[in-house]
C-alpha positions as CSV (number, residue, x, y, z in Angstrom):
1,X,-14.2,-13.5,-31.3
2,X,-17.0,-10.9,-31.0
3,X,-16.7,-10.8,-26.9
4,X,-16.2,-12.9,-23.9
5,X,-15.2,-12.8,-20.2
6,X,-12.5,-13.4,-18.3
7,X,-12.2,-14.6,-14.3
8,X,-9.7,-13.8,-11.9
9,X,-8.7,-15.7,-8.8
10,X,-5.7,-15.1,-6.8
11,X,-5.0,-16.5,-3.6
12,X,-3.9,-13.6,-1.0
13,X,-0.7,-16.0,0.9
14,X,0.4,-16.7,-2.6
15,X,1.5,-13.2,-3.9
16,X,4.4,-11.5,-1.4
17,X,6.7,-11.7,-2.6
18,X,5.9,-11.0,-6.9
19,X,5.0,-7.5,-5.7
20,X,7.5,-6.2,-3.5
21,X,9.9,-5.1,-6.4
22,X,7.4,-4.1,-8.8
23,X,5.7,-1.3,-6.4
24,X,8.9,0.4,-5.4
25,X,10.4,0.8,-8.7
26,X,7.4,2.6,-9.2
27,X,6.9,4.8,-6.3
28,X,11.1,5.6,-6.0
29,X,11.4,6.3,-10.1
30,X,8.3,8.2,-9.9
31,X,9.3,10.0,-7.2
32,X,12.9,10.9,-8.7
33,X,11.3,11.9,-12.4
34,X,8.5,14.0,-10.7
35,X,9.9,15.8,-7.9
36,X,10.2,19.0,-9.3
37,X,10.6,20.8,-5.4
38,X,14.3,19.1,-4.6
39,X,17.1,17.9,-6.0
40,X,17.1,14.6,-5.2
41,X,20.4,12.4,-4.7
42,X,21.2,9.1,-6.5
43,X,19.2,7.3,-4.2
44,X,16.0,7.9,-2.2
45,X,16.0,8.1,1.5
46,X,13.5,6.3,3.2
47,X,12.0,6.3,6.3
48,X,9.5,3.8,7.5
49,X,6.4,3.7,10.3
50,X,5.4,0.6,11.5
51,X,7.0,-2.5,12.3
52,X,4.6,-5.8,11.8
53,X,5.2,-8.8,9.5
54,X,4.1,-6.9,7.0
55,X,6.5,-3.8,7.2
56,X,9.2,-6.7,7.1
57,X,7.5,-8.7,4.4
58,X,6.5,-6.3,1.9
59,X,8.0,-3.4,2.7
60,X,11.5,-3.4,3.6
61,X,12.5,-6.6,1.2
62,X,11.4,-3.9,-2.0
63,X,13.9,-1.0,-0.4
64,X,16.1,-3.2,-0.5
65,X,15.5,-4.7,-3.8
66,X,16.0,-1.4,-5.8
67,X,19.3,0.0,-6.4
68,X,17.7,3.5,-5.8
69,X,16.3,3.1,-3.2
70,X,17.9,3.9,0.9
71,X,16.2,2.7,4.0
72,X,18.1,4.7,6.7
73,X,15.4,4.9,9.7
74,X,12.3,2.9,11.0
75,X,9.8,4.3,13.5
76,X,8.3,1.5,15.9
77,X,7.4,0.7,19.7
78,X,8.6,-2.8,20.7
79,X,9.9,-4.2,17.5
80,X,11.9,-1.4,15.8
81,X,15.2,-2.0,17.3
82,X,14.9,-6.4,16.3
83,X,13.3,-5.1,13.0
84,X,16.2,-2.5,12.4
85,X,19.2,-5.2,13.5
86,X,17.3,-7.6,10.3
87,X,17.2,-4.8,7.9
88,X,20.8,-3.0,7.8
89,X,20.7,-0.9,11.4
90,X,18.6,2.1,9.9
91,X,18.3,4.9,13.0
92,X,15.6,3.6,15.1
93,X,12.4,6.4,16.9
94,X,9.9,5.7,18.4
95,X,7.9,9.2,17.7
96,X,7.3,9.5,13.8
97,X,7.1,13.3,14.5
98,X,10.7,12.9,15.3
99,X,12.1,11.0,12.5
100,X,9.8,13.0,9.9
101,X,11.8,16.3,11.4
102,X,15.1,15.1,11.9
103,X,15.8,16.0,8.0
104,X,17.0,12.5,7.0
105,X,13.9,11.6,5.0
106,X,12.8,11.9,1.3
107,X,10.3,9.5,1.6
108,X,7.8,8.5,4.1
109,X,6.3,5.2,3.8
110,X,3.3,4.4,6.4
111,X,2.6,1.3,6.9
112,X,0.3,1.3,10.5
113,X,-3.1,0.7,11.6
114,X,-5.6,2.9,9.5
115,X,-6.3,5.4,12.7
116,X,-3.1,6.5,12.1
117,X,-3.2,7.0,8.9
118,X,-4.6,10.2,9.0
119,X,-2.2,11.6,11.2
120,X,1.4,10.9,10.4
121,X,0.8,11.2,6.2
122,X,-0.7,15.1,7.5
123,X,2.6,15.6,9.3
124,X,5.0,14.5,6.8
125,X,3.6,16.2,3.8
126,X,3.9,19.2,6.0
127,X,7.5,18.5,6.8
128,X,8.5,17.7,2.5
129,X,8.8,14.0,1.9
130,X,6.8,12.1,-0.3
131,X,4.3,9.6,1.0
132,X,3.0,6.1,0.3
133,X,0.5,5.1,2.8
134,X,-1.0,1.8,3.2
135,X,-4.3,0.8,2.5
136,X,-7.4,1.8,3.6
137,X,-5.9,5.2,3.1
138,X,-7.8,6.7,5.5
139,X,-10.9,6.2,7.6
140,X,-13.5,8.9,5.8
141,X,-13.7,10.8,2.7
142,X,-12.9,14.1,4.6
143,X,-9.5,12.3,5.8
144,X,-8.9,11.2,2.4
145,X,-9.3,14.6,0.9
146,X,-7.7,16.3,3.4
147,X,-4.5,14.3,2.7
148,X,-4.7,14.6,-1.2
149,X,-5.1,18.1,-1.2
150,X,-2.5,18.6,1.3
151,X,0.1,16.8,-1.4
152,X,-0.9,18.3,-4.0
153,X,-0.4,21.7,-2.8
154,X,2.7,20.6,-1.4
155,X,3.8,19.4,-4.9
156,X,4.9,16.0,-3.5
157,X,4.4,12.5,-4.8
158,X,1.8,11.0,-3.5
159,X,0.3,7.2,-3.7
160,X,-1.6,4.6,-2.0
161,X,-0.1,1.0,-1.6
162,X,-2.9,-0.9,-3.5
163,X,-0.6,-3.8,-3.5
164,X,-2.8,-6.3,-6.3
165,X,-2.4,-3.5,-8.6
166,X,1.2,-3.9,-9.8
167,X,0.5,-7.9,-9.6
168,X,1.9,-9.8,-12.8
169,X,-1.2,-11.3,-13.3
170,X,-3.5,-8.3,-13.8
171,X,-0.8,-5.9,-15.7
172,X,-0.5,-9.0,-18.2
173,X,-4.6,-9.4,-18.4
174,X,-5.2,-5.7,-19.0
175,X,-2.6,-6.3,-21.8
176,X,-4.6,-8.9,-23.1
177,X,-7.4,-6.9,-22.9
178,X,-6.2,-4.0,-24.6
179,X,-4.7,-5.9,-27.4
180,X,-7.7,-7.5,-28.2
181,X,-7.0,-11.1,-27.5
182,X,-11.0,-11.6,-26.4
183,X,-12.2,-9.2,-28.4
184,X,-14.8,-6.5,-26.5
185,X,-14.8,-7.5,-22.8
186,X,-18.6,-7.9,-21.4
187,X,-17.8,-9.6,-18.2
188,X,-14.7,-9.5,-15.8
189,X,-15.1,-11.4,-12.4
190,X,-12.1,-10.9,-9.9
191,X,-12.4,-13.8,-6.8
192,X,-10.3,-13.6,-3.9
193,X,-9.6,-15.7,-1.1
194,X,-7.3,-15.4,1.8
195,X,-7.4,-16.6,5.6
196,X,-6.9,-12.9,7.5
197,X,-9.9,-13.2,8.9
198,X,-9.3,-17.4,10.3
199,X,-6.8,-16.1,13.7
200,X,-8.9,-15.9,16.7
201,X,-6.7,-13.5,18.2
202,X,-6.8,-10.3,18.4
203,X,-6.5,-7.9,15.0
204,X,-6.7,-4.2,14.4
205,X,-8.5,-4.5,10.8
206,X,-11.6,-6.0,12.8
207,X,-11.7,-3.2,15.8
208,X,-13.8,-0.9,14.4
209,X,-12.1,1.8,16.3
210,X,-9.0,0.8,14.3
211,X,-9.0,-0.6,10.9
212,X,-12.0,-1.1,8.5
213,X,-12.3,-5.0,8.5
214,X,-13.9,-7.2,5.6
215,X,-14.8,-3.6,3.4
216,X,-11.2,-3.1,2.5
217,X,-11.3,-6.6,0.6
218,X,-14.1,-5.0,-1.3
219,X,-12.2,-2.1,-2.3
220,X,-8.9,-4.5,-3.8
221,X,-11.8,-6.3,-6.0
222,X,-12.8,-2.8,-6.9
223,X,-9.7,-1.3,-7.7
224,X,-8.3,-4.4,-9.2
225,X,-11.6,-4.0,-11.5
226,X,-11.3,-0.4,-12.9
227,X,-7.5,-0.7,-12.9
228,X,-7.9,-4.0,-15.7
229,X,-10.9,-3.0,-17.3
230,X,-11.1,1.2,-17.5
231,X,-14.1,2.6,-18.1
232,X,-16.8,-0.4,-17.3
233,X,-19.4,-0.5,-14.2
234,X,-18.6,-2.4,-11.9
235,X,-20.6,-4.2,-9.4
236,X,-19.4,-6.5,-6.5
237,X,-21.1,-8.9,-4.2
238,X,-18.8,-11.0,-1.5
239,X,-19.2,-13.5,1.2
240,X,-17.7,-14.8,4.1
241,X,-17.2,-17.2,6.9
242,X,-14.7,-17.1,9.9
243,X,-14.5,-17.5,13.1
244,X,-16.3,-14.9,15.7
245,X,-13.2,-12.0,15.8
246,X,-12.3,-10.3,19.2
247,X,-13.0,-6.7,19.4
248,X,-10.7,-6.2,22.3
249,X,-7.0,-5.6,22.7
């Protein structure tokens, strides 16, 4: 056919667990192909800050999907030591400084509120291991660039955990897309819809002093976007209802 368009909807509680794999194969092989600074043993060492569901969810389940891949510390207040007991007794801080110096690292993953972003990537690219740092990477453009030029010069691997990227769905569309299955692509419409925003208690993405809130939905569609269909404009427009969100601890 001459063109056509495609939509995307994906349903944010529906996804977990497809991705968890797929994201650290890339960041470990990446980092073991690339590294060009150390030799690098048969498996990564990896350390993790931040202890929510989320850590547990996403996180820890893909170290310990991949064969190459080592968690052996976690760096958390309240929850490290219950987290750590679930995950193979990694060593346990509760001061990333101290766990990025303690030498046991190759990798840092950061996987806290986006204040903090900032912070502890800046310290462990200073110290040598590689980072992946949560989204929203940072909470300016100065931060951001800051952090990129500071692993680059460093010569360390470097990525942000855009976690819809490395979804099934969308590799397999901008396959479809490449190959010509719809011919030239004149429309692409990603939808999503998720409930982060439905618990009326307490949550760091809507402090404004914390996280950045509804915005960083914008930037998946966005990145989801370029990443499936390269070189196109792309303009987005969302809406939402919830539930008034506490701004207070």
């Amino acid at each position: 056919m001459a063109g056509g368009w495609i939509t995307i909807q994906t349903l944010t509680l529906n996804c977990l667990w497809l991705t968890a794999e797929a994201v650290h194969v890339v960041t470990v092989d990446r980092s073991i192909r690339r590294n060009g600074r150390q030799k690098l043993a048969d498996s990564l060492r990896i350390g993790v800050v931040g202890t929510s569901w989320w850590t547990e969810t996403f996180h820890l389940a893909g170290i310990a999907s991949h064969g190459k891949a080592d968690l052996v510390a976690i760096c958390g207040q309240n929850r490290a030591a219950a987290v750590a007991d679930r995950h193979g007794q990694p060593r346990v801080f509760t001061d990333y400084r101290t766990m990025i110096a303690s030498g046991l690292l190759d990798a840092v993953v950061v996987a806290t509120p986006d204040d903090s972003h900032h912070g502890i990537t800046m310290a462990a690219l200073e110290a040598g291991p590689h980072v992946l740092c949560e989204k929203s990477l940072a909470r300016s453009a100065e931060e951001a660039r800051q952090m990129l030029n500071a692993a680059e010069t460093a010569g360390l691997v470097h990525m942000v955990m855009l976690t819809w990227r490395w979804l099934g769905i969308f590799t397999y569309v901008k396959q479809l897309l490449a190959s010509g299955y719809i011919g030239r692509c004149r429309d692409a419409r990603f939808i999503m819809q998720g409930d982060c925003a439905m618990d009326p208690d307490y949550g760091w993405r809507f402090d404004p002093a914390r996280g950045s809130g509804h915005p960083r939905r914008l930037r998946f569609a966005h990145d989801r976007s370029r990443s499936v269909v390269p070189g196109r404009r792309c303009a987005g427009q969302r809406a939402a209802r919830h539930p008034r969100h506490p701004t207070g601890p």
